[in-house]
C-alpha atoms as one frame of an Amber mdcrd trajectory, in Angstrom:
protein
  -0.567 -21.465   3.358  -1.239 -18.798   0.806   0.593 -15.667   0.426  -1.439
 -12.305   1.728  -0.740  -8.762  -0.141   1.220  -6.115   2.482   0.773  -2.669
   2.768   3.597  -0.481   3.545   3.586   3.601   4.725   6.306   5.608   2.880
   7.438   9.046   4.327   9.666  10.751   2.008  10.731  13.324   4.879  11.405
  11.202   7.468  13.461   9.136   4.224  11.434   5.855   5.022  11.745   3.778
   1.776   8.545   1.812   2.984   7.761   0.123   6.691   5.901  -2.721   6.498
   2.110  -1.642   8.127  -0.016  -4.846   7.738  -0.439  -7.978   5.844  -3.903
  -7.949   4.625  -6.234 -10.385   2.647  -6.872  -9.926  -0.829 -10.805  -9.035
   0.766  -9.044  -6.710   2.990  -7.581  -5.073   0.259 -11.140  -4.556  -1.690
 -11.967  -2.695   1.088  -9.279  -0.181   1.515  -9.536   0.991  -1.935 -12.840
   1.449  -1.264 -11.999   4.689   0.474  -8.738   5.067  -0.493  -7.922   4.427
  -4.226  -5.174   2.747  -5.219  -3.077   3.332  -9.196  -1.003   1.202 -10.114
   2.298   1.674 -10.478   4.442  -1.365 -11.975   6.637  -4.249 -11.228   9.084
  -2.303  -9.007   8.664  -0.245  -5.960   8.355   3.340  -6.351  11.341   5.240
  -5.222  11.420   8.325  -2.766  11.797  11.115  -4.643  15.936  12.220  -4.237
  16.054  15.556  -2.719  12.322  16.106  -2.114  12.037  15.990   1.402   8.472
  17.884   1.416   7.028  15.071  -0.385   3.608  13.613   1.054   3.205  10.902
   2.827   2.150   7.309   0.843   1.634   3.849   1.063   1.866   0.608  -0.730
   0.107  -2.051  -1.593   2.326  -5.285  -3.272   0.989  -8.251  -4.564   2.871
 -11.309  -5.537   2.249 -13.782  -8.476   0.312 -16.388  -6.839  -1.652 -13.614
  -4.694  -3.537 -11.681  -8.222  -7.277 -12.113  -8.655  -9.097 -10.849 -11.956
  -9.282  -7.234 -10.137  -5.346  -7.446  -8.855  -2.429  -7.791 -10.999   1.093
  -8.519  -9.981   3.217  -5.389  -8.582   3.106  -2.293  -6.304  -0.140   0.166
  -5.866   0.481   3.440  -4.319  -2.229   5.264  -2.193  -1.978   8.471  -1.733
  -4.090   8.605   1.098  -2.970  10.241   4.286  -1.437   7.717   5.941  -3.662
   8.575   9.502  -7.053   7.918   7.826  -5.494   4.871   6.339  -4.601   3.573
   9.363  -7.645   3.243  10.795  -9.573   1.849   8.014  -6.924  -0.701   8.407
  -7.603  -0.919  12.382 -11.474  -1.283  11.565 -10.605  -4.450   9.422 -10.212
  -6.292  13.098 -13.509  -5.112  14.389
């Protein structure tokens, strides 16, 4: 079985590191971005900011070794989209 990429929501205020949203195809992924870009931001993570609880809302995209295509590396892409829009691009995947 091969490995999917998963998407996590971060909330800074509510101090939720990252809660795993959905497991997605490397497709599914394509088509996120497609209305709601996605920088990359390394091999690690990124970290809540300490002491900046009015910091926006994010999510996270990670994608393991054997899940990379020629667009996808390896590592963590943050959205910055708000996390309600996201959400249901995400629910229209299904339909």
């Amino acid at each position: 079985m091969r490995s999917m990429p998963n998407l996590y929501f971060c909330q800074p205020h509510a101090k939720n590191q990252g809660m795993l949203r959905a497991v997605l195809s490397v497709n599914e992924c394509d088509r996120v971005v497609r209305q709601h870009p996605a920088t990359y931001v390394g091999e690690q993570f990124p970290e809540l900011a300490n002491g900046q609880d009015k910091a926006h809302d994010f999510a996270v995209i990670s994608f393991r070794v054997d899940e990379t295509t020629s667009v996808w590396r390896s590592g963590y892409y943050r959205l910055d989209s708000d996390l309600t829009k996201l959400n249901e691009a995400i629910l229209e995947l299904s339909r």
